[in-house]
N, C-alpha and C positions, 0 to 999 in steps of 0.2 A: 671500740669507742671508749673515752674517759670516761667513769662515772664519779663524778665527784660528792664528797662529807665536804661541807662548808660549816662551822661553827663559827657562828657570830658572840662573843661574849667577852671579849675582853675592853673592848672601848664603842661609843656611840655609831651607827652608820646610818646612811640612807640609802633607800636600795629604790631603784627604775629598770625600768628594760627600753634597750634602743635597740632597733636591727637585731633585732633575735638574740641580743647580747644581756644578759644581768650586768645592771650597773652597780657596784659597791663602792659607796662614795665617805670619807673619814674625813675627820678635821686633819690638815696637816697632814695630808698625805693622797697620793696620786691615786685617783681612780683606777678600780680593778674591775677588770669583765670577764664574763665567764658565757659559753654559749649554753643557753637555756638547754638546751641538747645535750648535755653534759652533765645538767645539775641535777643528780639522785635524789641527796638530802641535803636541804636546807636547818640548821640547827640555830633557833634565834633566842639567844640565853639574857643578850643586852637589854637592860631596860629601856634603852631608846635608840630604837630600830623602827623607821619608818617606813612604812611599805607603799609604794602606791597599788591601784587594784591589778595593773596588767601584769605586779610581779606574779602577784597570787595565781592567776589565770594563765601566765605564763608558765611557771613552774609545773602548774596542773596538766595542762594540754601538754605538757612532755613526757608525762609519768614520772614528776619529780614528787616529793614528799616535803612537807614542812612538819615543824616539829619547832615546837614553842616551849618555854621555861619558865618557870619563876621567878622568884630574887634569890632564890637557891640555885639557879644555875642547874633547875633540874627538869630534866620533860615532864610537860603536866599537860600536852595538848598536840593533835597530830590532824592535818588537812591532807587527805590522799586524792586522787583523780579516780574519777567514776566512771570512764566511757573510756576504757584503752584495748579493749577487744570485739572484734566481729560478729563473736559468738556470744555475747554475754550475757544475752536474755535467756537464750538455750543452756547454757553453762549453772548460769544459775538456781534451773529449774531441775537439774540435774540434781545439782550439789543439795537442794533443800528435800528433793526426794532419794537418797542413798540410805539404805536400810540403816538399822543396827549394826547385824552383821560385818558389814563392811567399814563402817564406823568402828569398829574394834580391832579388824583387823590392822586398818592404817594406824590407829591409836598407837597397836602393838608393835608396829615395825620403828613407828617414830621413837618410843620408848625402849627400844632395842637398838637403837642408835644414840641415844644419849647417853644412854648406861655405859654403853662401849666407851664413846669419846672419852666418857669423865675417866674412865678407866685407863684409858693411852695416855691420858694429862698427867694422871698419879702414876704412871708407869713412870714417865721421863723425866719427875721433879724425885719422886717418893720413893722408886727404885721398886714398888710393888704396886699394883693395880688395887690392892685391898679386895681381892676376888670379885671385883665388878665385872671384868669380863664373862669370868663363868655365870655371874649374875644377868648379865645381859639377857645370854642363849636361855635362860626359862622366862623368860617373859612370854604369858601366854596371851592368847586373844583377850583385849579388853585388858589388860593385864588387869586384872580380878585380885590378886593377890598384894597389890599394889607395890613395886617392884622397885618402881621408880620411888619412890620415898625412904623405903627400906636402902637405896645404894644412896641417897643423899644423906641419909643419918651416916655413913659411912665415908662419904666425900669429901665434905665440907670440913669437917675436922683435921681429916687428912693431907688438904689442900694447902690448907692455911698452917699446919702443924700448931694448929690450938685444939685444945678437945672443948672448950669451951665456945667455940665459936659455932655460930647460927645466922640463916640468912633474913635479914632484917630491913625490911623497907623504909625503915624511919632510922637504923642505924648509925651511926656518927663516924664508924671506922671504915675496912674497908669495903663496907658493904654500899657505901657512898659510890662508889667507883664501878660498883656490880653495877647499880642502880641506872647510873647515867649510861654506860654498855649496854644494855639487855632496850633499853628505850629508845636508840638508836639502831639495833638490830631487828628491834621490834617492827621499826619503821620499814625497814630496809625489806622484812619481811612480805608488810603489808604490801608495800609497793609491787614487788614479783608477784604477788597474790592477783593483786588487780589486774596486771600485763595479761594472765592468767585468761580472765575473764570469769573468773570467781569473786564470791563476796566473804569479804573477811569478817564477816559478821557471824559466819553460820560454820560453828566450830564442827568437828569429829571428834572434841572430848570437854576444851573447856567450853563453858554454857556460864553464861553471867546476863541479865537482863537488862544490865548498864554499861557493859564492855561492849563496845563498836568493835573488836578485832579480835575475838575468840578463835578464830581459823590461823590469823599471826602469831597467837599466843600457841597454839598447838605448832605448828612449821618452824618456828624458832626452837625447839626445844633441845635439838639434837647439835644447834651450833651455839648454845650458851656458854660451850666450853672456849672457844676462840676467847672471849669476853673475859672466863675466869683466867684462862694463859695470860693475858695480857695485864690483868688488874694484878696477881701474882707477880710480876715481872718488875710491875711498877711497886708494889709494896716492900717485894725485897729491896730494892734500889732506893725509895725513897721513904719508906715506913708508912704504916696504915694510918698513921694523922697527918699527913701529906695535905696540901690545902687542895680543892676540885680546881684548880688552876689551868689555863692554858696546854701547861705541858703534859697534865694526867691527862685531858681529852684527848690531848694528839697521840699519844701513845695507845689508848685503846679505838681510837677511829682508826690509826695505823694498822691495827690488826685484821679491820672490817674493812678494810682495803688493799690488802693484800689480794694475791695469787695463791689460788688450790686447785690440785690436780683433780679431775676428773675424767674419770676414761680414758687415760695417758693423755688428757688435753691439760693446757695451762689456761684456767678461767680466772673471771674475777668472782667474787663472791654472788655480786648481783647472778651474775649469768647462771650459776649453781643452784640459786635460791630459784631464777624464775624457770629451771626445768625441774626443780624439785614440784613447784606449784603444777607447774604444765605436766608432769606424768601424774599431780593427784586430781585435776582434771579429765584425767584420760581413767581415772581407775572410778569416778562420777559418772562419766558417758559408756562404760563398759568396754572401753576399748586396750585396759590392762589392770593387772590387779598387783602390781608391786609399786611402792614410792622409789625414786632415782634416790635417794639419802648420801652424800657423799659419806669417806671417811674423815673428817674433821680429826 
């Protein structure tokens, strides 16, 4: 099946649903429809963008995502579906009672995967991994030592070939570009979480009392590197004060809608994410104890 990024942001629309269809309606231009069945993420950046309710309820009941923005054109709000699994009351019960233990363990595999990734990123741009890989292979349970920090002092400099450069949520360069990436991946995340029949509230490492998707935030961590490929890409090409325009989002949604191999299959991202959530499901009910974690 198609799963579609829709970014709404560069001119006014209204949006309806007919016949199981999304209706995207613009001044001056021919209606476009999309079958709700389809629509993954919705990204609504325009300041006037009118929804009626059955878009909302529509998108929902499909295990679509909405993702809302500011007048920065940046995510500041996320609507996921609450009922997309059989098992979810049980799943849930699981996930809220999983030790410590096991909580560290996955912590450690997730964080053993992203250290790697960054590492294959600085391989193919920087010509040396900056010893992230060996860095990887000691990440221990809990990673206690704190592993993942220690290879990001090391990354990010490296990435960018700035030694000055830091990652910056309120940044002005390209950390603009990070930002709007990781919020849409975020999403993307959340949504395989739910399919799941898990709650993305109830992390295995981040814990915030105001964060709705501490479990998204932990499962995204190992694929932030697709996000830095792509924003890299873009900054060679068109410099780190590049405006958030049209063409920067297409080129990093472009990347979160590709095709990755997994298990000598070709998936989409989605499909990746929602067996990454569904074997950590299965390691909540005791029925495996390793995460699926592509290699990104």
């Amino acid at each position: 099946m198609i799963e579609r990024i829709i970014d709404l942001s560069s001119e006014a629309a209204r949006l309806s649903v007919r016949l199981e269809q999304l209706v995207i309606e613009r001044k001056d231009s021919e209606a476009v429809t999309v079958p709700l069945a389809e629509m993954a993420v919705l990204v609504a950046a325009h300041r006037q963008i009118l929804f009626t309710q059955s878009v909302l309820a529509g998108i929902a009941s499909h295990n679509g995502m909405l993702v809302v923005c500011d007048e920065k054109s940046m995510p500041v709000g996320m609507m996921i579906p609450i009922e997309q699994h059989h098992l979810q009351a049980e799943r849930f019960a699981k996930q809220a009672e999983a030790t410590l233990p096991t909580k560290k363990r996955i912590w450690q595999q997730i964080v053993q995967a992203k250290i790697a990734a960054q590492g294959r990123l600085l391989a193919e741009f920087r010509k040396s991994d900056s010893g992230l890989i060996a860095m990887s292979r000691q990440v221990r349970s809990g990673d206690p030592e704190n592993m993942e920090a220690q290879a990001s002092r090391r990354y990010w400099p490296a990435l960018f070939d700035d030694p000055g450069f830091k990652r910056d949520r309120e940044g002005q360069d390209q950390n603009r570009f990070l930002n709007y990436g990781y919020a849409v991946l975020r999403a993307m995340v959340a949504r395989a979480i739910c399919a799941s029949g898990l709650h993305p509230s109830l992390g295995v490492h981040h814990h915030n009392r105001y964060d709705a998707f501490c479990l998204a935030d932990d499962l995204m961590e190992p694929c932030r590197p697709l996000v830095d490929r792509a924003v890299l890409h873009y900054v060679i090409a068109r410099t780190k004060e590049a405006p958030m325009d049209r063409e920067a989002k297409a080129a990093i949604i472009g990347a979160l809608t590709a095709r990755f191999i997994l298990n000598d299959e070709s998936r989409t991202l989605f499909d990746v994410l929602t067996r990454t959530a569904a074997s950590l499901a299965k390691i909540f009910t005791g029925e495996a104890k390793d995460l699926v974690l592509p290699e990104i």
